[in-house]
C-alpha positions in Angstrom: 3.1 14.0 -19.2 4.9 14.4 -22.6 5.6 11.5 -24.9 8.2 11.5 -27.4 7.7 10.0 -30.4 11.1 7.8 -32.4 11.0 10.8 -35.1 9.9 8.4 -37.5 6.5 9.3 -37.7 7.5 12.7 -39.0 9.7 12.0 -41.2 8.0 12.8 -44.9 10.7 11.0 -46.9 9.6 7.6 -44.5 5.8 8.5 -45.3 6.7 8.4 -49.8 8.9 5.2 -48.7 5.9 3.3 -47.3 3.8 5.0 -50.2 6.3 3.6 -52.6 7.5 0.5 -50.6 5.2 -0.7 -48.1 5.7 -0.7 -44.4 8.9 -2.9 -44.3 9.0 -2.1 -40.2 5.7 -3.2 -39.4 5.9 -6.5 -42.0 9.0 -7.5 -39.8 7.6 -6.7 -36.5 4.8 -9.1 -37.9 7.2 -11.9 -39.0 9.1 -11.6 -35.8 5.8 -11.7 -33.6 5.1 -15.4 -35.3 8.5 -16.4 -34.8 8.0 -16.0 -31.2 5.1 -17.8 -31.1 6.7 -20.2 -33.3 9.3 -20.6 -30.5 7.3 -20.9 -27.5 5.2 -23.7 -28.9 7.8 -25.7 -30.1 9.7 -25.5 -26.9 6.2 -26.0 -24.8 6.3 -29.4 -27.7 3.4 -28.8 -29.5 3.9 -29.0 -33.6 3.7 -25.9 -35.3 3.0 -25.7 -38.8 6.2 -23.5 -40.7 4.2 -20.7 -42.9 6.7 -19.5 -45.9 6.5 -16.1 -45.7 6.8 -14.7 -49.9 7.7 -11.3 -50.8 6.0 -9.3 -53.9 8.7 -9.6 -55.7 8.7 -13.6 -55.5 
């Protein structure tokens, strides 16, 4: 079986961005993945405590 990857992954110029940058993709996949969770327990009614999510820059 073959897998095929998004092309990202060998991509140099994305490799010296993440260098330079810091993995923006995987910080939002992060973000999103407590937003969910976020979401489910508030609609399952349980409080859930808002983090604030702070950029370097900030």
């Amino acid at each position: 079986m073959t897998t095929h990857s998004s092309g990202i992954d060998q991509l140099p110029i994305y490799d010296s961005l993440v260098r330079e940058q810091g993995d923006v993709v995987a910080e939002v996949r992060e973000v999103a993945e407590q937003m969910l969770f976020q979401a489910a327990q508030a609609l399952r009614g349980h409080h859930v405590v808002q983090q604030r999510v702070t950029s370097p820059d900030a």
